[in-house]
C-alpha positions in Angstrom: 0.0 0.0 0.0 1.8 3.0 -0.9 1.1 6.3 1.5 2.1 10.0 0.9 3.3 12.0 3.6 0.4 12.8 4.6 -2.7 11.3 4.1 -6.4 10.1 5.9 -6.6 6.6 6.3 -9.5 4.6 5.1 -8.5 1.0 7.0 -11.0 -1.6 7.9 -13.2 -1.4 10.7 -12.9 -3.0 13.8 -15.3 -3.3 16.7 -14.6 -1.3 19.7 -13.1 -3.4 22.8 -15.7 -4.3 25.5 -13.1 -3.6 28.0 -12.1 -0.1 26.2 -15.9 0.8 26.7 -15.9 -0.3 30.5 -13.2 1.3 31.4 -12.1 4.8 29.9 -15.1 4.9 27.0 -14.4 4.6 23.4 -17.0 7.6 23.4 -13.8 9.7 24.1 -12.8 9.0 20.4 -15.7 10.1 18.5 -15.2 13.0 16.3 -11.7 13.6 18.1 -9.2 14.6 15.3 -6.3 12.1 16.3 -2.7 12.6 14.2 -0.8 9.0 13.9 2.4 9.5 13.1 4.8 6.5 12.4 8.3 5.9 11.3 11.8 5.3 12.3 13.2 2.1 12.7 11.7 -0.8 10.9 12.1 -3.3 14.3 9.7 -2.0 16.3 7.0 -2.4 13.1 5.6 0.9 12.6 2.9 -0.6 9.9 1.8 -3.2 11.6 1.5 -1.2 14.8 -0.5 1.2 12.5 -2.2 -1.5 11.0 -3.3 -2.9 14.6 -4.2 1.3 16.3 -5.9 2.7 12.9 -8.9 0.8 11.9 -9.7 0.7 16.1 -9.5 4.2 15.8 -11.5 4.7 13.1 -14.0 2.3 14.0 -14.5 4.2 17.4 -15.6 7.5 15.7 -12.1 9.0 15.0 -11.0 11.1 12.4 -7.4 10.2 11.4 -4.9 12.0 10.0 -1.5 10.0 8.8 1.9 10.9 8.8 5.2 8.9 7.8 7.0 12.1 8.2 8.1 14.1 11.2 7.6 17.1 9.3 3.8 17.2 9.7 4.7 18.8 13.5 5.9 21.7 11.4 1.8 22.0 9.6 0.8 24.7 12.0 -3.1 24.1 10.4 -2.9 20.4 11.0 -1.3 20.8 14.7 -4.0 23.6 15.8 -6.6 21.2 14.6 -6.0 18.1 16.4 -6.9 16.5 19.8 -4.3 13.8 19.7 -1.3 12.8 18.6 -0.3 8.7 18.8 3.5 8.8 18.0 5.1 5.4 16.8 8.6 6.7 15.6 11.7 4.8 17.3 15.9 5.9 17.1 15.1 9.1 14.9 16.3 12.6 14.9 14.1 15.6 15.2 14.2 19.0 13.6 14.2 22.3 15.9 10.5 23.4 14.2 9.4 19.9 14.4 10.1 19.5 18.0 8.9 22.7 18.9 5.5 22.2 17.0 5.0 18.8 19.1 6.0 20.1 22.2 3.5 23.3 21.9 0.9 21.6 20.6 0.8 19.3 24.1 1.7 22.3 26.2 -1.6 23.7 25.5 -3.7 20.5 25.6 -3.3 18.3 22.8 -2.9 15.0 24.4 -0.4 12.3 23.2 0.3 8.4 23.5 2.6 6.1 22.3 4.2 2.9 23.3 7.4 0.9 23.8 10.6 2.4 21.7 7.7 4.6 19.7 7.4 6.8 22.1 10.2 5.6 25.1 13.2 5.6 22.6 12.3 8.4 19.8 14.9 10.8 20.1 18.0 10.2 22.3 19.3 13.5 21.6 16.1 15.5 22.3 15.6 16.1 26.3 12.9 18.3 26.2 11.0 15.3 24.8 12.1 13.1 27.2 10.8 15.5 29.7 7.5 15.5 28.0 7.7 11.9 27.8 8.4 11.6 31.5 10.7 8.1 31.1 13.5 7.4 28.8 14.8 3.8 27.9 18.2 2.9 28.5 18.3 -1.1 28.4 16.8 -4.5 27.8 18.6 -6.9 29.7 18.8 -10.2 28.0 16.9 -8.9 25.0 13.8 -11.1 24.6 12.7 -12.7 27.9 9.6 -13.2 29.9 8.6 -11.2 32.6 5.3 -10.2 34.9 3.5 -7.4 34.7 2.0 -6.0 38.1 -0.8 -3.9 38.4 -0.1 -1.0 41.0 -3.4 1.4 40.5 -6.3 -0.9 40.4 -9.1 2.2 41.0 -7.7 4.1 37.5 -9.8 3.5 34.5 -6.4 2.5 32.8 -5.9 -0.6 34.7 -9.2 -1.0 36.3 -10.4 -4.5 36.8 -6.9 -5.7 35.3 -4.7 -8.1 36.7 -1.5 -9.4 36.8 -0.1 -11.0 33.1 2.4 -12.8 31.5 5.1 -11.3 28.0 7.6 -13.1 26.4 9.7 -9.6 24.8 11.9 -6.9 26.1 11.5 -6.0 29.2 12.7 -2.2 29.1 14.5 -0.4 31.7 13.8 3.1 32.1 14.8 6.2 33.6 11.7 7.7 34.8 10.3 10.9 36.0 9.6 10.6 39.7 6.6 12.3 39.4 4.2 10.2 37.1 1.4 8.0 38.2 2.6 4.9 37.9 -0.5 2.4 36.6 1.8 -0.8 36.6 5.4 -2.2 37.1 7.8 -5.2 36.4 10.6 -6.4 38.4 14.1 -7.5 37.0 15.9 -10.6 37.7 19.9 -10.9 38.1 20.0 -13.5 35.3 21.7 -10.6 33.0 22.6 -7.6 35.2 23.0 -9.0 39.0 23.2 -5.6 40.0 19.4 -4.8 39.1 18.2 -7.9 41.3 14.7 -7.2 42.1 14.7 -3.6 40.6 10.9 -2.4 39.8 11.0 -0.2 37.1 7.1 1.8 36.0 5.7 0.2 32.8 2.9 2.0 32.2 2.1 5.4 33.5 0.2 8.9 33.2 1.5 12.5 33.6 0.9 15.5 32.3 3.4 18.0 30.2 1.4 21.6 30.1 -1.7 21.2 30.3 -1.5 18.2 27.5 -2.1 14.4 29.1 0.9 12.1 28.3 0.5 8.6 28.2 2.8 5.8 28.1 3.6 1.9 28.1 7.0 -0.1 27.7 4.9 -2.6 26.3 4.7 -3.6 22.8 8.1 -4.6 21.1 6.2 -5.6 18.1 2.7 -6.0 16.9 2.7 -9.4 17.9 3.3 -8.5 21.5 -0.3 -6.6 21.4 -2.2 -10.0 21.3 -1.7 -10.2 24.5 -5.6 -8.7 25.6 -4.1 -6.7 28.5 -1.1 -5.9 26.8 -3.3 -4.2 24.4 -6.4 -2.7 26.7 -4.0 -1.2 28.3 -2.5 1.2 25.4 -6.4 1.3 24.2 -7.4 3.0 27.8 -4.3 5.3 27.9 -5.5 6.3 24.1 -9.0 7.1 25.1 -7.7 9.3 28.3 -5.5 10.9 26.2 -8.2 11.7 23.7 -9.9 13.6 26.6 -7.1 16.0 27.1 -8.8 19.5 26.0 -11.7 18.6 26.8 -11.3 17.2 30.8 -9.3 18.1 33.7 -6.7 15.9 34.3 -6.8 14.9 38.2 -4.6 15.8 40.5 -1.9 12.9 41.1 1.5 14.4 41.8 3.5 12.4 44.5 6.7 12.8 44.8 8.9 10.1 45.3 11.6 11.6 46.8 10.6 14.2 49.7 
């Protein structure tokens, strides 16, 4: 299927998750304009990702706009226009105008989700991003391996009625901003870094950059990963609160970590 830079996507339609609609509400997404923008490296499958986030989207009430190109942060039009941005774009390099017209657009609302390397591992050089971001990955230890994920927040609409599950992938360590609200966590072995023996490290978390809601999960390596159901409700709840960000306050969470 050949795209331009920018173009609407007409995909197949999915029905919305039952869990989605419990939880957060697919009701966020209707008539929301969302901006998908995917690229980078090939590894983390951009397209399939896409191919997995954009029909859900669309079949939820969404209008989509899709980008393969960074430099649709620079369309001032497109970037006053929309209510979300879902960022799938791992190792790249960002311009100074095409930072700056991201960053903007969630100081003064827009929301923004993304997952894994897509939104974790984007720009290494960028830390204004990271900031935004509120995490940065530094390592997988042992590459592909299986790990638990624990549910910390069991009241937010996120992770509501969740529980604990089961991936076979990376396992990403992250430096993290202390003052997100951590949704769930996974603990490291020693098996290949004994000195991060029973280190918890956040994988999937809220914060807010602005007045733009920031959403975030280490999960989802590759597009195979998100047939895991949790694995997958998870980054569809984080979407819909996203959705919501000019249109709701967000809540009041911060915590500190270190007092």
């Amino acid at each position: 299927m050949k795209l331009n830079k920018i173009v609407l996507f007409l995909g197949i339609f999915f029905l919305p998750s039952p869990l989605c609609i419990h939880s957060q509400g697919v009701e966020a997404l209707k008539g929301k304009k969302v901006l998908f923008v995917y690229g980078g490296w090939d590894g983390h499958q951009p397209k399939e990702c896409r191919d997995i986030f954009v029909p859900w989207l669309q079949s939820s009430g969404a209008e989509v706009i899709l980008s393969d190109s960074l430099g649709i942060y620079r369309n001032a039009d497109i970037m006053n226009k929309v209510d979300l941005i879902i960022q799938v774009w791992t190792m790249g390099s960002i311009k100074g105008e095409e930072e700056w017209g991201l960053l903007n657009a969630v100081k003064r609302g827009v929301g923004i989700a993304g997952w894994h390397g897509g939104l974790g591992d984007s720009f290494r050089n960028n830390v204004e991003f990271q900031f935004m971001v509120g995490g940065q990955w530094v390592s997988h230890p042992g590459g592909i391996v299986p790990y638990e994920v624990v549910i910390k927040d069991k009241k937010d609409p996120v992770t509501k009625g969740l529980k604990n599950f089961h991936m076979k992938s990376e396992q990403y360590y992250m430096h993290v901003d202390p003052n997100v609200k951590v949704l769930a966590t996974t603990a490291f072995s020693d098996e290949h870094a004994s000195w991060i023996k029973g280190t918890v490290v956040p994988i999937a978390w809220k914060k807010t950059y602005g007045k733009g809601r920031v959403f975030y999960t280490s999960l989802g390596h590759v597009a195979k990963d998100f047939d895991v159901p949790e694995a997958l409700e998870i980054m569809k709840r984080g979407i819909c609160w996203a959705a919501l960000s000019l249109y709701e306050k967000t809540e009041e969470w911060v915590k500190p970590v270190y007092k």
